[in-house]
MARVONU-132505 format. One record per atom (N, C-alpha, C): x, y, z; residue in three letters. Coordinates in pm, whole numbers, padded with zeros to 5 digits, always signed. Atoms other than C-alpha are relative to their C-alpha. Last residue first. Example, Ala and Ser with C-alpha at 12.3 -4.5 7.8 and 13.67 -1.06 7.14 Angstrom:
2
-00082-00119-00006ser +01367-00106+00714ser -00077+00109+00073ser +00089-00119+00000ala +01230-00450+00780ala +00090+00120+00000ala 
This chain:
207
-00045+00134+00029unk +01039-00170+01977unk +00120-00056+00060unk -00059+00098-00112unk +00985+00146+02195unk +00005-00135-00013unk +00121+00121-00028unk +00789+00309+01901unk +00049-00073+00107unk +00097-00138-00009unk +01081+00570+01857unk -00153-00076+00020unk -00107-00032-00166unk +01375+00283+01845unk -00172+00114+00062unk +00024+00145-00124unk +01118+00112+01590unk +00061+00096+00133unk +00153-00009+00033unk +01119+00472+01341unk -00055-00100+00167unk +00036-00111-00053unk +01493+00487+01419unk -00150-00007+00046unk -00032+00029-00091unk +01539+00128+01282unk -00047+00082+00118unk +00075+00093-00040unk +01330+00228+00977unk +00054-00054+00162unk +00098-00067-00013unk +01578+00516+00926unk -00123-00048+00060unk -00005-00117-00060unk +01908+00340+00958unk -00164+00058+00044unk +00015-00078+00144unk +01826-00029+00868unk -00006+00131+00085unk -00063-00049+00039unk +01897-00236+01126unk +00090+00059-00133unk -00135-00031-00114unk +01636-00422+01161unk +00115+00060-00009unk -00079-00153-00057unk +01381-00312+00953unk +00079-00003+00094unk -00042-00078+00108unk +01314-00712+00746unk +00066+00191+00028unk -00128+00020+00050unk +01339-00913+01075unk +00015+00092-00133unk -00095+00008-00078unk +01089-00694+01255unk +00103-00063-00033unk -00057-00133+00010unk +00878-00669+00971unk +00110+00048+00125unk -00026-00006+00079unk +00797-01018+00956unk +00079+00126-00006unk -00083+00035+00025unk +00757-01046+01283unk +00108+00032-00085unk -00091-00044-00091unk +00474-00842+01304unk +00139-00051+00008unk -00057-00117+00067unk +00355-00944+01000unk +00080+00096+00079unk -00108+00067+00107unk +00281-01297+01148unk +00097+00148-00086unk -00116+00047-00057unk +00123-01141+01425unk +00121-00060-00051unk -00080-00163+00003unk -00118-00943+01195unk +00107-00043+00115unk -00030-00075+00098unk -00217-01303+01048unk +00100+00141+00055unk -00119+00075+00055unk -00207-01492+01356unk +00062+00103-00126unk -00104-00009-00104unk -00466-01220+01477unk +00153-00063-00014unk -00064-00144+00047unk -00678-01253+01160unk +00120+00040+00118unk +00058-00091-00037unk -00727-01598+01215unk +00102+00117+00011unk +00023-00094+00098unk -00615-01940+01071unk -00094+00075+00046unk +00119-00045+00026unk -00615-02206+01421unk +00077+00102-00112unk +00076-00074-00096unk -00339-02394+01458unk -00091+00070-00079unk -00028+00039-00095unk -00098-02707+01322unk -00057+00125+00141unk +00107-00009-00111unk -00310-02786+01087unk +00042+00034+00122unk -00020+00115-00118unk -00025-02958+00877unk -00150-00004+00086unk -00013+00117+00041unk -00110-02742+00559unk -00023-00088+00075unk +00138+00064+00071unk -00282-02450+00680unk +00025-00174-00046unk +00121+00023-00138unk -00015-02398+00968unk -00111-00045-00070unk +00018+00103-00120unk +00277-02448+00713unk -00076-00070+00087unk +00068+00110+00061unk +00085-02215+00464unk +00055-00129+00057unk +00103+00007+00005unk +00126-01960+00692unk -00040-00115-00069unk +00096+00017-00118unk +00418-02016+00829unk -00138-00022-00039unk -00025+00160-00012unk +00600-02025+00412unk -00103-00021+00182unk +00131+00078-00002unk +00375-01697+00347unk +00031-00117+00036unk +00128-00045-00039unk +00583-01399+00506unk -00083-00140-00062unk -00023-00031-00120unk +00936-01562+00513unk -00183+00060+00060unk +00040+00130-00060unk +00862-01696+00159unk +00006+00009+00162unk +00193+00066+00037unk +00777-01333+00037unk +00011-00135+00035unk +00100-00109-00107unk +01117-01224+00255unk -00106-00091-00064unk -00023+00047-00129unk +01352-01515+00060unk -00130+00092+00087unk +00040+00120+00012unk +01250-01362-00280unk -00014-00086+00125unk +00159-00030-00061unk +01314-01008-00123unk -00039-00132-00057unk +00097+00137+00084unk +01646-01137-00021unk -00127+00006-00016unk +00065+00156-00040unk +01764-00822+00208unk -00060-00036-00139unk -00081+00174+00025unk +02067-00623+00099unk -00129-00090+00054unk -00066+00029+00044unk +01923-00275+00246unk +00042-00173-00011unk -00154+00004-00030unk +01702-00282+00512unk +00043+00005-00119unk -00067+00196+00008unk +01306-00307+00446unk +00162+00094-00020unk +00052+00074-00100unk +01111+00045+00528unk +00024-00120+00016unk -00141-00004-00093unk +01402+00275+00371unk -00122-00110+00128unk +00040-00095-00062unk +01094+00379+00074unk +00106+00059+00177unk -00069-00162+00058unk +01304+00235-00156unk -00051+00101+00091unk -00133+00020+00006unk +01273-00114+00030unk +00037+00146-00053unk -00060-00028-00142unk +00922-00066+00083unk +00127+00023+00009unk +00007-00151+00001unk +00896-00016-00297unk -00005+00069+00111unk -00113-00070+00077unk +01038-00351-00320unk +00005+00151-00001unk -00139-00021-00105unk +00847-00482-00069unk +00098+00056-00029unk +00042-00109-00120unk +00565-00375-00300unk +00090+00016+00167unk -00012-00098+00086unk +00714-00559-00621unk -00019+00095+00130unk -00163-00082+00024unk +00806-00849-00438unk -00014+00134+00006unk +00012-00025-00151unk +00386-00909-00306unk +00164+00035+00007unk +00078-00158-00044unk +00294-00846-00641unk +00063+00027+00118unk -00058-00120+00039unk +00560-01109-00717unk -00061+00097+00021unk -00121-00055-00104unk +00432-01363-00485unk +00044+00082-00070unk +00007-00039-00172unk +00109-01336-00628unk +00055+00034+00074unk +00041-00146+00035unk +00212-01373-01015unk -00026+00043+00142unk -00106-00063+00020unk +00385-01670-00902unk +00005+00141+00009unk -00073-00005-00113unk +00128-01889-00752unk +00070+00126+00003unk +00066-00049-00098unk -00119-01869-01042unk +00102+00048+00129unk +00081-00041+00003unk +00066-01936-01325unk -00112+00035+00071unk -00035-00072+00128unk +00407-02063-01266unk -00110+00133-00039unk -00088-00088-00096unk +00344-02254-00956unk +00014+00151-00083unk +00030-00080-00130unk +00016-02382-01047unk +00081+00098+00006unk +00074-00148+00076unk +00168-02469-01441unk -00060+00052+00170unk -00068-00150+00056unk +00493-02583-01274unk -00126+00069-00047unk -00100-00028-00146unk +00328-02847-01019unk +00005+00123-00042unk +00067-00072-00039unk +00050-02935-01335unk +00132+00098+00113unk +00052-00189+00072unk +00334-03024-01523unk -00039+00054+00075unk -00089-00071+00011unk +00517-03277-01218unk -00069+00157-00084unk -00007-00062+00135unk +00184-03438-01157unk +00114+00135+00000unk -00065+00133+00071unk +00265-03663-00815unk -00035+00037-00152unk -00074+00092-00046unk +00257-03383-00602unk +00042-00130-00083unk -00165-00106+00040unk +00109-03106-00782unk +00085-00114+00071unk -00036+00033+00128unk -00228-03325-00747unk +00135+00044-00032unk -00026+00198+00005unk -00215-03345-00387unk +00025-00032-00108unk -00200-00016-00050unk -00150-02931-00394unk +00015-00180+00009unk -00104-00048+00095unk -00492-02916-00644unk +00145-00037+00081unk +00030+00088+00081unk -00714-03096-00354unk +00094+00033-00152unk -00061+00130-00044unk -00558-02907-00099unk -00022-00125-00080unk -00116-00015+00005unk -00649-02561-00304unk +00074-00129+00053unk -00044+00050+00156unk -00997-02748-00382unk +00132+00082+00063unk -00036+00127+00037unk -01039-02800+00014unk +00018+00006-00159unk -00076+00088-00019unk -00957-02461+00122unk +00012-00147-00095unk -00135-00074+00010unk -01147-02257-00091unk +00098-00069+00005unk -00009+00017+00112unk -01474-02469+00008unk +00114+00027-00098unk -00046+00102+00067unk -01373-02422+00317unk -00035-00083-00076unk +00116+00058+00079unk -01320-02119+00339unk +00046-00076-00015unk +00124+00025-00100unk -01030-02057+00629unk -00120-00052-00065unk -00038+00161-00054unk -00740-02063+00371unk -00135-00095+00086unk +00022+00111+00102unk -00929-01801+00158unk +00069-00110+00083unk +00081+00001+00013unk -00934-01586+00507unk -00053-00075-00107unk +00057+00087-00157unk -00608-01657+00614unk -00116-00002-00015unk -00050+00137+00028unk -00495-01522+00252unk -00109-00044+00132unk +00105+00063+00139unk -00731-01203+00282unk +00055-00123-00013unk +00174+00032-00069unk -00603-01160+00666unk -00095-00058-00162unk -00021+00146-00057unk -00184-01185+00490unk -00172-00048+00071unk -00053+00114+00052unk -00243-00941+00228unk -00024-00137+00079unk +00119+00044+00073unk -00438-00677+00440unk +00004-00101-00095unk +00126+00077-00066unk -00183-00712+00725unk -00086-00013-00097unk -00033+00097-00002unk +00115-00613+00426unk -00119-00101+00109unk +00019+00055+00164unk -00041-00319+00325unk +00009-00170+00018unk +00094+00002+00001unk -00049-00200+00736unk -00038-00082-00142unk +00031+00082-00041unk +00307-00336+00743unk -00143+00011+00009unk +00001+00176+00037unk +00391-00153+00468unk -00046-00109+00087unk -00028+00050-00147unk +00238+00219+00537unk +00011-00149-00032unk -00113-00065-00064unk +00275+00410+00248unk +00043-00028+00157unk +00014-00131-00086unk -00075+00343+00133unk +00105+00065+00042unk -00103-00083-00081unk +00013+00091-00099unk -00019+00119+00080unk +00022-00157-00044unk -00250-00181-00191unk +00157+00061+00047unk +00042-00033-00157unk -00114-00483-00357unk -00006+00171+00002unk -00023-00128-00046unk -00144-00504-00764unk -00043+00022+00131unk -00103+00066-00056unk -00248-00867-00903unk +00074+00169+00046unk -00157-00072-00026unk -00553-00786-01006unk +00062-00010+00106unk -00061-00082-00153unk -00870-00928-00941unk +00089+00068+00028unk +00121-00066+00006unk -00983-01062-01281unk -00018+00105+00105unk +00014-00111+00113unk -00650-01197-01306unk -00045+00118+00012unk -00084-00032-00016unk -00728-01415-01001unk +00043+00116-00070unk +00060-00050-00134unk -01036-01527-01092unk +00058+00083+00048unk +00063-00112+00022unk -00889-01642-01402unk -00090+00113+00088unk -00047-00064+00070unk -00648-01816-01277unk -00068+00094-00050unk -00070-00095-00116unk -00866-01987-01053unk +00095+00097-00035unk +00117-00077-00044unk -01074-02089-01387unk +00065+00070+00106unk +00071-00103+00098unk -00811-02226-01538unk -00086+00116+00038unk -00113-00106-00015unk -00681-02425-01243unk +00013+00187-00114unk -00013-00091-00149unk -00986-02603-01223unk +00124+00103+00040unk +00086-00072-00009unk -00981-02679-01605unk -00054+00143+00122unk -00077-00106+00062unk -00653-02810-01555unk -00120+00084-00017unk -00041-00095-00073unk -00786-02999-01266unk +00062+00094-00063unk +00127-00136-00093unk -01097-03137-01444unk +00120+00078+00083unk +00084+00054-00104unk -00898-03276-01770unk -00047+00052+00116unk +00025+00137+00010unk -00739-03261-02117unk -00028-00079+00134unk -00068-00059-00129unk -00790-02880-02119unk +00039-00132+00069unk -00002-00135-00043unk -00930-02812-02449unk +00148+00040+00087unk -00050-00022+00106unk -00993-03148-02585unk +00076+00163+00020unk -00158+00071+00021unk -01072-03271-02293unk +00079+00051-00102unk -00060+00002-00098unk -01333-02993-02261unk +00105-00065-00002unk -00077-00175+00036unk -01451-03001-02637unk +00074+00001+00139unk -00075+00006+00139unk -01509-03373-02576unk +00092+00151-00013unk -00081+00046-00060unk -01734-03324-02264unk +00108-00030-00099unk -00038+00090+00018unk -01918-03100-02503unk +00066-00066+00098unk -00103+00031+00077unk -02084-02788-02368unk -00005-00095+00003unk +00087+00021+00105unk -02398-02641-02238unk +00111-00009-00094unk -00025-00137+00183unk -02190-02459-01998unk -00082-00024-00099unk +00030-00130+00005unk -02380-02683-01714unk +00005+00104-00050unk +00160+00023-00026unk -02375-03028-01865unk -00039+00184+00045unk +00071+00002+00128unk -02018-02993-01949unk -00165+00063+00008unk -00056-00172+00072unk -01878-02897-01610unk -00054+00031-00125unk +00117-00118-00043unk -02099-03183-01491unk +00026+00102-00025unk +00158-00016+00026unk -01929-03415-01698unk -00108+00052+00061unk +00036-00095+00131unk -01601-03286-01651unk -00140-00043-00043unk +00002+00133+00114unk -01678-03429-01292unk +00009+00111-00097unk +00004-00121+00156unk -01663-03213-00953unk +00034-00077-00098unk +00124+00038+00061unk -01750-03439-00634unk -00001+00049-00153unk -00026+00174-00007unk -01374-03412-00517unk -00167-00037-00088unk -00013+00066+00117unk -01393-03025-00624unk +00023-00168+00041unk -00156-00027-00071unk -01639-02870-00368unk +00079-00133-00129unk -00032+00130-00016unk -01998-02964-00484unk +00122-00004+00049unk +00179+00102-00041unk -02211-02613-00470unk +00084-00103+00025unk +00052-00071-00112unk -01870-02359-00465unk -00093-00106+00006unk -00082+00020-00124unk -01662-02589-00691unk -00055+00004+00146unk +00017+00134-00077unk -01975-02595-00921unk +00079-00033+00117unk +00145+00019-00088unk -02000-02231-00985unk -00047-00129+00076unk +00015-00084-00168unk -01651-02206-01017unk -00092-00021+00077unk -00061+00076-00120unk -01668-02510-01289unk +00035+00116+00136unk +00100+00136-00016unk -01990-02347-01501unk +00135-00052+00100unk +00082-00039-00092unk -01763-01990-01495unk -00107-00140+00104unk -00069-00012-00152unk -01487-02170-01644unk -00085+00056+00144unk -00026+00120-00085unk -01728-02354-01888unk +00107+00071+00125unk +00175+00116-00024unk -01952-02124-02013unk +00103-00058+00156unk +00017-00107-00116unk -01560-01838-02055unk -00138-00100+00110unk -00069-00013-00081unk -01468-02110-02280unk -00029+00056+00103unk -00024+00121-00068unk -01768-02154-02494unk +00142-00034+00128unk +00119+00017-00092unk -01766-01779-02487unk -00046-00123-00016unk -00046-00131-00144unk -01400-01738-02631unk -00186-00038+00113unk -00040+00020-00057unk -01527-02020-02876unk +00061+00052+00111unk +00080+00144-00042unk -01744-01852-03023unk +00079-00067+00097unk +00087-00080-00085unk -01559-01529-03054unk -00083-00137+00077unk -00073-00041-00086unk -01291-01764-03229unk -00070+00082+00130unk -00040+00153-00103unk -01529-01916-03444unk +00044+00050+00080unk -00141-00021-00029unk -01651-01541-03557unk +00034-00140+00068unk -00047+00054-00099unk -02007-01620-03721unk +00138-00024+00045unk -00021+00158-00078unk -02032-01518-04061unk +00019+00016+00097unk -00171+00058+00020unk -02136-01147-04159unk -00046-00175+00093unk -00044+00027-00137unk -02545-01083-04209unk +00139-00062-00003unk 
């Protein structure tokens, strides 16, 4: 019988515990969430965990990362962007709205505040990959003549999520699918403005 692969081993002591802290987020939401219950449920070390991940929000960020991943980072394209772009912004409004969802993302953005790493590993590693899916497909709006010439698509993906996460942050209104496809309305009204073909398209819609 061959030896025991440490590395395999440990791939599924890893995998125990990210699954063991999703599963807990959802039952205890993360203010109640302890590496010693993350332990207790993988049937791991509290030791191996620090030792790992040297504590519960890197862990928690681990796991959303992997969630994430697991989901691919590739927006739909049908060829219709602002339809691509409503199904982006109703699935956000809709993780803002859980609130279980909600409160560990507000419970991670308190930590990014006064933990400089964590700030960059969020931004870096979860955040990033998101807004670039969401480049990559404005980008192919952009070839398609449905975003203007010369626009800031870095500037655009904060133009589409900075409101939104304004309104989740402060509170300052209700998160619903309507805000959502109103927000894209906009959106796409400053990005085809006078852009030849896309302009046409609006003049012909009685925008």
């Amino acid at each position: 019988m061959p030896a025991p692969d440490p590395a395999r081993r440990n791939e599924r002591s890893r995998r125990a515990i990210l699954d063991a802290t999703r599963a807990l987020l959802a039952e205890t939401g993360y203010a109640d969430l302890t590496v010693g219950a993350i332990a207790a449920r993988a049937g791991a070390g509290k030791q191996t965990i620090y030792r790992w991940w040297g504590g519960k929000s890197a862990v928690v960020l681990d796991a959303l990362v992997d969630t994430v991943a697991a989901e691919g980072m590739t927006l739909p394209d049908s060829g219709d962007l602002r339809a691509d772009l409503r199904l982006v912004l109703r699935a956000t409004v809709a993780e803002f709205a859980d609130p279980v969802l909600s409160a560990t993302t507000r419970a991670l953005t308190i930590e990014t505040l006064i933990d400089d790493e964590l700030a960059v590993q969020v931004r870096d590693r979860l955040l990033r990959p998101q807004l670039d899916a969401v480049k990559d497909r404005l980008r192919a709006g952009q070839r398609a003549g449905d975003v203007r010439t010369g626009v800031d698509l870095d500037q655009a993906v904060e133009l589409i999520f900075g409101p939104l996460y304004h309104r989740w942050l402060l509170r300052t209104g209700p998160l619903t699918e309507e805000y959502a496809d109103g927000l894209v309305d906009l959106v796409m009204t400053a990005l085809r403005r006078g852009n030849g073909r896309a302009a046409d398209d609006d003049e012909r819609r009685g925008s």
